[in-house]
RODO-2510 file (C-alpha; in nm, 4 decimals, decimal comma):
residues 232
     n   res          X          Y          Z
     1     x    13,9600   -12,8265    18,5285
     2     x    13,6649   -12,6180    18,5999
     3     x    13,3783   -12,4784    18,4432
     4     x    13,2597   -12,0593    18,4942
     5     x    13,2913   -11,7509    18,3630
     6     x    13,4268   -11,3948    18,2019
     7     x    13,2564   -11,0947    18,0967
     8     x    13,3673   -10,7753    18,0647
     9     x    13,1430   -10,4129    17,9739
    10     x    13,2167   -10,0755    17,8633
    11     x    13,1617    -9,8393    18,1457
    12     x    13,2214    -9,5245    17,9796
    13     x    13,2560    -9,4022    17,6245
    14     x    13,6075    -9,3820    17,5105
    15     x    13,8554    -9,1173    17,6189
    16     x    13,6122    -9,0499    17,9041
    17     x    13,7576    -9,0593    18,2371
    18     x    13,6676    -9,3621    18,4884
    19     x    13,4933    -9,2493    18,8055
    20     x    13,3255    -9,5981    18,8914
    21     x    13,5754    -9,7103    19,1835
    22     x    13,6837   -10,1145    19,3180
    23     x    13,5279    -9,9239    19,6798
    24     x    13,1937    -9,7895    19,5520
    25     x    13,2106   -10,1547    19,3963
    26     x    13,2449   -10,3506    19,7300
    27     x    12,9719   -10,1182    19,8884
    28     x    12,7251   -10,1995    19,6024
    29     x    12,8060   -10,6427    19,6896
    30     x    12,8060   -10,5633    20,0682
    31     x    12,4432   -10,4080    19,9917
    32     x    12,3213   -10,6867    19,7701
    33     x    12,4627   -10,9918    19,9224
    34     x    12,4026   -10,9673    20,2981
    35     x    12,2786   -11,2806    20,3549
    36     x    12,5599   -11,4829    20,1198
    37     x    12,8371   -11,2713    20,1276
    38     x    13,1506   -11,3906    20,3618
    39     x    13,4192   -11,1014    20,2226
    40     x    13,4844   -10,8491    19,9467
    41     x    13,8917   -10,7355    19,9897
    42     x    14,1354   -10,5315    19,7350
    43     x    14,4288   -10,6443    19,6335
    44     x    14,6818   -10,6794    19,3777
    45     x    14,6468   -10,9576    19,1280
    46     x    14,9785   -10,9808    18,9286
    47     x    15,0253   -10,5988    18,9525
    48     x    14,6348   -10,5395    18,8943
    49     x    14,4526   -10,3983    19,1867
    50     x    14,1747   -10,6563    19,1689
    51     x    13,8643   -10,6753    19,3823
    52     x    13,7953   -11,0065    19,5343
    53     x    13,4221   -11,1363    19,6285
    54     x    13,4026   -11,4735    19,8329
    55     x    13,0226   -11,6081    19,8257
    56     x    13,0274   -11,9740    19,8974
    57     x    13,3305   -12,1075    20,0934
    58     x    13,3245   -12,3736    19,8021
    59     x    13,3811   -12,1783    19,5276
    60     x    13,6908   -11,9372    19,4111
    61     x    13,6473   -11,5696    19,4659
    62     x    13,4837   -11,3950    19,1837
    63     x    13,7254   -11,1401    19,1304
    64     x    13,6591   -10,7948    18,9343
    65     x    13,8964   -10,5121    18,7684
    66     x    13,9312   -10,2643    18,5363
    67     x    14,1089   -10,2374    18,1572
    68     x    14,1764   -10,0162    17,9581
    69     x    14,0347    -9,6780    18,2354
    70     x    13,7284    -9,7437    18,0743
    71     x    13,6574   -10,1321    18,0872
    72     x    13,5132   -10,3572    18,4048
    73     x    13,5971   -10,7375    18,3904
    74     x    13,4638   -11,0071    18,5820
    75     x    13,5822   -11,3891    18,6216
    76     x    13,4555   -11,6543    18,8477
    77     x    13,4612   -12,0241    18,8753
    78     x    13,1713   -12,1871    18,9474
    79     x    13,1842   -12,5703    18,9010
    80     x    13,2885   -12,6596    19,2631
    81     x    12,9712   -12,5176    19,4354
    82     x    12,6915   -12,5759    19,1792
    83     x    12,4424   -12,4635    18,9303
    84     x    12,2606   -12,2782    19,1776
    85     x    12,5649   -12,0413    19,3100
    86     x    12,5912   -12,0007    18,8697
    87     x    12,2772   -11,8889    18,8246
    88     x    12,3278   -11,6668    19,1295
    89     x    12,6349   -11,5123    19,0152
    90     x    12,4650   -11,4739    18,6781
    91     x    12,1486   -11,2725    18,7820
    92     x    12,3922   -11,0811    19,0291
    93     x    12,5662   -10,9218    18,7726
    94     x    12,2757   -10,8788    18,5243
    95     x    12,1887   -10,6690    18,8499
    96     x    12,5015   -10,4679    18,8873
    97     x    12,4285   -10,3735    18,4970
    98     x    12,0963   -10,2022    18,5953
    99     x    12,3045   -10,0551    18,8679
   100     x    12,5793    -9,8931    18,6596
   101     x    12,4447    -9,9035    18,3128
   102     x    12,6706   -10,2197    18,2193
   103     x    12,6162   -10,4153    17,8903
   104     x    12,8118   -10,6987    17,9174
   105     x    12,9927   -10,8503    17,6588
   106     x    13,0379   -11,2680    17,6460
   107     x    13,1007   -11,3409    17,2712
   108     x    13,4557   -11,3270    17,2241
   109     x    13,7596   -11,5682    17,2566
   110     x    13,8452   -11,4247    17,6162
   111     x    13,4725   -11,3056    17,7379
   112     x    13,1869   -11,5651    17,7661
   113     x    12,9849   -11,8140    17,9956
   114     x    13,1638   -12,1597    17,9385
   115     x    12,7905   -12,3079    18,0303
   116     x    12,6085   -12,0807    17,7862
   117     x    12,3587   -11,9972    18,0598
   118     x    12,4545   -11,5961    18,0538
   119     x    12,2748   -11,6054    17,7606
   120     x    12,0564   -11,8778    17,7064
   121     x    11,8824   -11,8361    18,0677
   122     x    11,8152   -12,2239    18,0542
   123     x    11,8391   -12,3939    18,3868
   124     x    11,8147   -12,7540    18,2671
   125     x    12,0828   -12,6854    18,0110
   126     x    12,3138   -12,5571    18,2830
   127     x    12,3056   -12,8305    18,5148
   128     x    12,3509   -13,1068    18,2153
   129     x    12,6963   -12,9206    18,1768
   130     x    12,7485   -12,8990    18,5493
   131     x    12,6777   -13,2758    18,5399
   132     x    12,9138   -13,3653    18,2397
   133     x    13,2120   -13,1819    18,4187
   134     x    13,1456   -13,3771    18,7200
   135     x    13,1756   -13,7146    18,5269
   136     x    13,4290   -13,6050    18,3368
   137     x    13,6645   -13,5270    18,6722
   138     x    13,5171   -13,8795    18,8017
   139     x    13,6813   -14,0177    18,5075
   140     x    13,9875   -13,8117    18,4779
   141     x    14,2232   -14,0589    18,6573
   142     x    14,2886   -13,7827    18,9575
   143     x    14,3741   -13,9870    19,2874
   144     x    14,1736   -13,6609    19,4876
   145     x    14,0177   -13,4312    19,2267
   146     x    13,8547   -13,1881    19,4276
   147     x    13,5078   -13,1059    19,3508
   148     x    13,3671   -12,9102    19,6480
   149     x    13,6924   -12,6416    19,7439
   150     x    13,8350   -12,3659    19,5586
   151     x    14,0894   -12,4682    19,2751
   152     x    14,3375   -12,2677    19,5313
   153     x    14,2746   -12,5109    19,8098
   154     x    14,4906   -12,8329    19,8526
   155     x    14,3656   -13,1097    20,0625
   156     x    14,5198   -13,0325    20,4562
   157     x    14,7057   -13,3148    20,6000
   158     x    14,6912   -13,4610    20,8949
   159     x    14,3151   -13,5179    20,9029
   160     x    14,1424   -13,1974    20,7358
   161     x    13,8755   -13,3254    20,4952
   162     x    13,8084   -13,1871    20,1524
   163     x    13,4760   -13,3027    19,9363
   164     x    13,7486   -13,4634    19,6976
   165     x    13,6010   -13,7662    19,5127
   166     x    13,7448   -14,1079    19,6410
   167     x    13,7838   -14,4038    19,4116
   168     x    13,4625   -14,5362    19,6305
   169     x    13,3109   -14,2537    19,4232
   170     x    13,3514   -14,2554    19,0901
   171     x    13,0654   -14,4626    19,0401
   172     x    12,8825   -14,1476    19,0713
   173     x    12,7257   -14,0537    18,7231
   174     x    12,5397   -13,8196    18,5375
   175     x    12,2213   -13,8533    18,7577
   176     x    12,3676   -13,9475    19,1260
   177     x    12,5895   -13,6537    19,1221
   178     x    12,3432   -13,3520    19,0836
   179     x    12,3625   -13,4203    19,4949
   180     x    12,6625   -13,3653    19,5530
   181     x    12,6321   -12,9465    19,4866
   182     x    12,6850   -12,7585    19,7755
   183     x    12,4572   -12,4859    19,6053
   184     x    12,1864   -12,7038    19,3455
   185     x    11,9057   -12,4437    19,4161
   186     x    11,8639   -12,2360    19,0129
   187     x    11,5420   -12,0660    19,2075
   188     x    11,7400   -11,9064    19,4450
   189     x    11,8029   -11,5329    19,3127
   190     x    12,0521   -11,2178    19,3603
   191     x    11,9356   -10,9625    19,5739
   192     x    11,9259   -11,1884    19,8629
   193     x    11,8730   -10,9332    20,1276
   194     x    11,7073   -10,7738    20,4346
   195     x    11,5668   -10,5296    20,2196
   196     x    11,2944   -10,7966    20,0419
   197     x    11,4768   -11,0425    19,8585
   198     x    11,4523   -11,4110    19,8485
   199     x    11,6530   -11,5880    20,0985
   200     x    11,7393   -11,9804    20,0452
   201     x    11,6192   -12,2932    20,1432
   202     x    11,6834   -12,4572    20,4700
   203     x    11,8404   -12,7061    20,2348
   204     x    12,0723   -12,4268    20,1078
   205     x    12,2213   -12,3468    20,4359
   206     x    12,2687   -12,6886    20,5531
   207     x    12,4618   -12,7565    20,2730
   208     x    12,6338   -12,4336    20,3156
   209     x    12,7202   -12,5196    20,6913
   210     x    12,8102   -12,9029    20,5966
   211     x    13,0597   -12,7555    20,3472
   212     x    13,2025   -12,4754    20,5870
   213     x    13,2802   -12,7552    20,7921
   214     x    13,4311   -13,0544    20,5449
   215     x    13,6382   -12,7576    20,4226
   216     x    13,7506   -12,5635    20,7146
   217     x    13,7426   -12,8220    20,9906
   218     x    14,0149   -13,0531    21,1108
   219     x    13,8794   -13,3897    21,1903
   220     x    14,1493   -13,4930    21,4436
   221     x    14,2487   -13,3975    21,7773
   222     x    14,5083   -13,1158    21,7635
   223     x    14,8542   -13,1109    21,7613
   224     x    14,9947   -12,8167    21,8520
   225     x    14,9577   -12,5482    22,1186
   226     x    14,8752   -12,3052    21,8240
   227     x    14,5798   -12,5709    21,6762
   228     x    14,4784   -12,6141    22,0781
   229     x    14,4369   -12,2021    22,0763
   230     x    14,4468   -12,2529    22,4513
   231     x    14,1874   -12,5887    22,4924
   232     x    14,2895   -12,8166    22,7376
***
């Protein structure tokens, strides 16, 4: 259970050949997402060569393709890191638009922003609905719902922590849970990049380092010569 988004566009007028390309594609996010990106790759997505974006090591790659030679689709989930990395995601692709000449389309049965914020623009609205999911996965009887990894990740065992909610934690409401967002920040743009754009918050990358490390860490002494990678 998770909460994001799918839009699609027109990128040429029908019976017009494609030229817009998944590698002119991962240039343009390299460019705009310095400072946030961690890897743009191309692969093949249930025999769909499907470009995949990872921006937050909380969140599932936003992941982009083609239909139809003359369609462009995007999906991403954004519930795990925050309203902020939505609202990011958001004004990135109203930038890629200006870009490429996208209009993207989120009014149909397959293609829209299960927040509303795409179209709305409203902040406050987006992070009630961030809020509700969270209380909603508090209450959904899960024994380790995770709120804080990529759907795709399980919990490790042996000791590797995931920001899954404990039963110590359900407690955690409507108001007490807006801190638990790796990426809460709604003022923190696209176009975060050396060439003038807003960078975040000190608060931003802490949390962004604090989750690196509850989701890629193991918190117990190693077990194998592989896990030692040569420590003593």
């Amino acid at each position: 259970m998770s909460l994001g988004l799918q839009l699609r566009s027109e990128t040429t007028p029908p019976g017009v050949p494609l030229t817009l390309t998944h590698q002119l594609l991962a240039e343009w996010f390299r460019r705009e997402c310095d400072h946030v990106l961690r890897g743009v790759n191309l692969r093949d997505d249930d025999g769909v060569e499907t470009l995949f974006v990872e921006l937050h090591t909380a969140a599932e790659d936003l992941r982009l393709w083609f239909e139809n030679g003359t369609e462009v689709v995007v999906s991403a989930q954004t519930s795990s890191a925050g309203p902020g990395y939505h609202v990011y995601v958001c004004d990135l692709l109203l930038s890629m638009a200006g870009e490429f000449g996208f209009r993207w389309k989120a009014d149909s049965e397959e293609d829209f922003d299960e927040t509303g914020y795409f179209e709305s623009r409203d902040a406050g609205a987006l992070c009630k609905e961030m809020l509700a999911w969270l209380s909603a996965v508090c209450t959904s009887g899960s024994t380790s719902p995770m709120t804080n990894a990529p759907v795709s990740q399980s919990p490790c065992r042996g000791g590797c922590h995931t920001r899954s909610i404990s039963s110590s934690s359900r407690r955690w409401g409507h108001g007490r849970g807006r801190g638990r967002n790796p990426w809460r920040e709604t003022q923190m743009r696209a176009r975060i990049s050396s060439r003038g754009g807003r960078r975040g918050s000190a608060e931003y990358y802490l949390r962004r380092a604090i989750c690196l490390m509850w989701n890629s860490v193991r918190w117990r002494p190693p077990l194998t010569d592989d896990e030692r990678g040569g420590c003593p």
